[in-house]
Structure formats: structure tokens, C-alpha cells
C-alpha positions in Angstrom: 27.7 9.2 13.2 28.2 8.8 9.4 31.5 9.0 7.1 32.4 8.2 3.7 33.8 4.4 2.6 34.5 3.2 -0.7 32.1 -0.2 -1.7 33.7 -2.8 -4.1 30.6 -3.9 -6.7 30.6 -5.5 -9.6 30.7 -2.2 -11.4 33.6 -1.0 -9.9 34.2 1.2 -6.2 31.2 3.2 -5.4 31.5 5.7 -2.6 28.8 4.9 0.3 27.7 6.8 3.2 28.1 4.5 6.4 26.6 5.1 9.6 26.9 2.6 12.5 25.3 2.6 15.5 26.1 3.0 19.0 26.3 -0.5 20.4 25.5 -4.0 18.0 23.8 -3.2 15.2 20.0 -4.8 15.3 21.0 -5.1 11.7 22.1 -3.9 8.1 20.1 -1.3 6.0 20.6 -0.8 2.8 19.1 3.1 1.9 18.8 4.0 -1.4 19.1 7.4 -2.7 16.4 9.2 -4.6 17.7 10.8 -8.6 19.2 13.4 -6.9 22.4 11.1 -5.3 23.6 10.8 -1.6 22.8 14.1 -1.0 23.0 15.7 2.7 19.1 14.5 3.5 19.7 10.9 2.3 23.0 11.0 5.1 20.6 12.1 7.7 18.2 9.9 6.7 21.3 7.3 6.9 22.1 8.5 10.5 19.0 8.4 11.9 18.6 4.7 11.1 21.8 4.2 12.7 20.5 6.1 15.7 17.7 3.1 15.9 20.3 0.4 16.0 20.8 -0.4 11.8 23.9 -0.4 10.5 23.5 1.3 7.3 25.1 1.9 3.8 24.0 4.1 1.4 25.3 3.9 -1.9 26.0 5.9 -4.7 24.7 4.3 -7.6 25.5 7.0 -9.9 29.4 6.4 -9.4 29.3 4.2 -12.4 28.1 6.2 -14.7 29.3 9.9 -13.3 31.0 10.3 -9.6 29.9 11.9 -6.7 27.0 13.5 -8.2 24.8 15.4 -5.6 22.1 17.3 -8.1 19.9 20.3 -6.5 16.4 19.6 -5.7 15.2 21.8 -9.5 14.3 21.1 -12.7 17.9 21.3 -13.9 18.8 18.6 -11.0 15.6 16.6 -12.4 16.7 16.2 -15.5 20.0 15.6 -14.7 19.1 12.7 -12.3 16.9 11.5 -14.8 19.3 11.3 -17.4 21.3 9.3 -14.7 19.0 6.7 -13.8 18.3 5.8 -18.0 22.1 5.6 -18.2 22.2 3.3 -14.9 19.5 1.4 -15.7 17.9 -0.8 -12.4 20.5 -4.3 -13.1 23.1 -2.1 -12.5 22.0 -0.6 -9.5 20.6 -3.9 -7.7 24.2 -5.4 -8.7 25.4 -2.0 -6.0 22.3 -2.9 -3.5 23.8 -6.5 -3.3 27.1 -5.3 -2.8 26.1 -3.3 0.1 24.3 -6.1 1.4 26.6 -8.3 1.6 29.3 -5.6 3.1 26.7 -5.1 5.8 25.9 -8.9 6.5 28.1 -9.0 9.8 25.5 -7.2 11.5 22.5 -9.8 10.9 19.5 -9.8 8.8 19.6 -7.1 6.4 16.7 -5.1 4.5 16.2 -2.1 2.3 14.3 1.3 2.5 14.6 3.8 -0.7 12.9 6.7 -2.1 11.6 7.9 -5.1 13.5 5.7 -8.0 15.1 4.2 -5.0 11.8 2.9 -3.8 11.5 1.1 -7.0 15.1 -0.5 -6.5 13.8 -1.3 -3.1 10.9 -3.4 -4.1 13.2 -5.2 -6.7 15.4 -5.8 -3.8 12.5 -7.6 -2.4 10.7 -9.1 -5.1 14.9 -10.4 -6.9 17.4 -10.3 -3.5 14.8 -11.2 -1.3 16.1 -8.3 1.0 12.8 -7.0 3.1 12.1 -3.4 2.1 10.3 -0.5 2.5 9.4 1.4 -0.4 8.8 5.1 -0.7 6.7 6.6 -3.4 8.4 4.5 -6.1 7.3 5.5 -9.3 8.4 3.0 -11.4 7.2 0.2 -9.3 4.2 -1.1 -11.2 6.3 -2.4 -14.0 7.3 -4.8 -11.3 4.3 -6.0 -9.6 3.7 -9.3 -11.5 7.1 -10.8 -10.4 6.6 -12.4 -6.8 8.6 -10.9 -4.3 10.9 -13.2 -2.1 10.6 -10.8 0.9 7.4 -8.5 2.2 7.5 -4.9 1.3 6.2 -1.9 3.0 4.8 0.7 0.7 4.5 4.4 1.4 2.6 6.6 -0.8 1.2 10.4 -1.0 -2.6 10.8 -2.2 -1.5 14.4 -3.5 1.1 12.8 -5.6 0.6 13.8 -9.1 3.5 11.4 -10.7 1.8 8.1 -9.1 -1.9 8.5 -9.8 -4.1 6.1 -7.2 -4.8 3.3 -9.7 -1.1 2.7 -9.7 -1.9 2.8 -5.9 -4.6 0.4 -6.3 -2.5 -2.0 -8.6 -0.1 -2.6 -5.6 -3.3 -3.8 -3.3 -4.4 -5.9 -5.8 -1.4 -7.4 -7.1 0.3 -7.7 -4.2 -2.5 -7.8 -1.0 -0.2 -9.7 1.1 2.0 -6.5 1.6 0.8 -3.6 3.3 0.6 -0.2 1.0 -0.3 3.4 3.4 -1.7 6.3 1.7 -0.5 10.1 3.3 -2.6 13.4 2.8 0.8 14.2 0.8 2.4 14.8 -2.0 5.7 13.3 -4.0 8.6 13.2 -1.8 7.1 14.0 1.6 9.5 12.6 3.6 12.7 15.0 2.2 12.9 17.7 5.0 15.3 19.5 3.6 12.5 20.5 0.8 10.0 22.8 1.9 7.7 22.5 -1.3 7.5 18.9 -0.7 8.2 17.9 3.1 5.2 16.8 5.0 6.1 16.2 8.8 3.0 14.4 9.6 3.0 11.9 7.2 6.9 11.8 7.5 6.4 11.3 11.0 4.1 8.1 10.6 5.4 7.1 8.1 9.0 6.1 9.3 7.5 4.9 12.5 5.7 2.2 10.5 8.9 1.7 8.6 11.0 1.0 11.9 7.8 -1.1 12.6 8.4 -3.4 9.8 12.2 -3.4 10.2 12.0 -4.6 14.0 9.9 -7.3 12.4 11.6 -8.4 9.6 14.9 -7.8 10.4 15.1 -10.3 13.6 
């Protein structure tokens, strides 16, 4: 369903993995990757969006700084990635989330779901592009939650989640109480099924229907 394109940004050509759906797209998704790149789950994770009507780019912000980076899911890929993202920086990769954005805006209304780091892009998506997101246990997010967002946000998180302890939880109900914020009996990165140590197919499960939930609302 997917294939490789190149994205013009204002940081040069990215590569981006684009799925389209069968039929006209419902409308545009931007998905955005965790630290470890477009990696083989963030494509599925691409298609299967597609496969519920988006049409969906997902870009590789890394391209900037170092190409086609794909990092394992280890320490070694952890450090890597996180040496990536300080060298990125998040301007740099909301200027890519725009770009996409506004290469998917032929097919309508477009919104945002990303993981990890990418959920904290997400909700600046929301709270600077006004792009309707959904954020995945976004670590860095409460650095961000006195700016008011210009579009809701949908926020997924994992109770067993030792990098996001629950008063960072708690700061996003009280900063923010007009989004709505869901707690899994999970840990960090529940949704990656390729992952074994941290996949969780129950809360994956609910979580992505209330994420299509909030897309059929907010993207029409």
C-alpha cells in the first residue's frame, strides 16, 4: 500500500513513506516516527491508517542531519536516536511536519499522530500548526503545556512507564483539561508490535481505536 517519495522542506528533500488509500482519502495524516526513524513498524503503522481511509506521510526527520537512518530498537539504537533528535532539534522537525502537511492537503483536513519524541512533535503540531493530533507517550511534552494549543490533542499514555512518571500525567489534565489524556496498564512504547519487551496488544488495541475516534472527528 506504501512506497518511498522524496518531500521538498525547508531543510532540504526528506525521504517519506506514503501510503494512500483505496478510494478518496477521508484525509491527510501526518505520522511521526519515534528516535528510532521510519523504521518497518512506523510503515505499517503508515499503512494501516491508509487502510482506514487517511492518506498518510511519514517523514524522515532525521534526513537533515544523517539519511535514512533506521536505528535497532537497543541501547546502541537509543543513543544513537538520541543523539539525533539534540542535533534536530523540534523547529527543524515541525518545519518537515508542515511540509508534509501541506503535500498532503489535497486530500482535506489534515492531522498528526506520533510516538515517543514524535508525540511531542505532535502536540506542537497542535499547540503551533494547529494540525489536530494524537500524541503517544511523548516524553518531552510537558515543556510545552503552557502554550495553548490551536487544535485538540489526544493523549495516550502507559501507567507502567517509567520515563513519564504520572505527575507529568497529571500536568497534562490540569494544564490542558479540555483535551482528553487515557492511561494504559502499560509501559513506554506499547503500541510498537514489532517489540516484544514493550508491545502491549490490549492497550494498543484501544488505544488506536480511540485515535481513529478522534481523527473521524476532527478530520471532517
Amino acid at each position: 500500500m506504501g512506497h518511498w517519495t522524496t518531500l521538498d522542506t525547508p531543510h532540504g528533500q526528506v525521504s517519506a513513506w506514503h501510503s494512500v488509500p483505496e478510494g478518496a482519502p477521508r484525509g491527510g495524516l501526518v505520522l511521526i516516527q519515534e528516535i528510532f526513524g521510519v523504521t518497518a513498524y512506523i510503515r505499517e503503522v503508515a499503512d494501516y491508517y491508509a487502510a482506514q481511509g487517511y492518506e498518510v506521510l511519514a517523514p524522515g526527520l532525521f534526513d537533515p542531519v544523517e539519511k535514512d537512518m533506521q536505528l535497532n530498537y537497543d541501547q546502541d539504537g537509543v543513543n544513537k536516536g538520541l543523539e539525533l533528535v539534540g542535533a534536530l532539534g523540534f523547529d527543524k522537525a515541525l518545519d518537515i511536519v508542515q511540509a508534509a502537511a501541506q503535500a498532503l492537503a489535497p486530500a482535506g483536513k489534515v492531522g498528526t499522530v506520533g510516538y515517543c519524541w514524535g508525540g511531542s512533535v505532535a502536540l506542537l503540531a497542535a499547540v503551533r500548526l494547529g494540525l489536530p493530533s494524537v500524541s503517544y507517550y511523548g516524553g518531552r511534552n510537558t515543556q510545552f503545556l503552557d502554550e495553548t494549543p490551536k487544535a485538540p490533542v489526544l493523549f495516550h499514555f502507559g501507567a507502567q512507564d517509567s520515563s513519564i512518571p504520572p505527575d507529568s500525567v497529571q500536568q497534562h489534565r490540569e494544564k490542558l483539561p479540555q483535551m482528553q489524556t487515557y492511561v494504559y496498564p502499560a509501559g513506554h512504547g506499547f503500541d510498537r508490535h514489532v517489540d516484544p519487551n514493550h508491545y502491549d496488544a490490549d492497550s494498543a488495541e484501544s488505544a488506536r481505536e480511540r485515535s481513529l475516534a478522534f481523527l473521524a472527528e476532527h478530520l471532517r
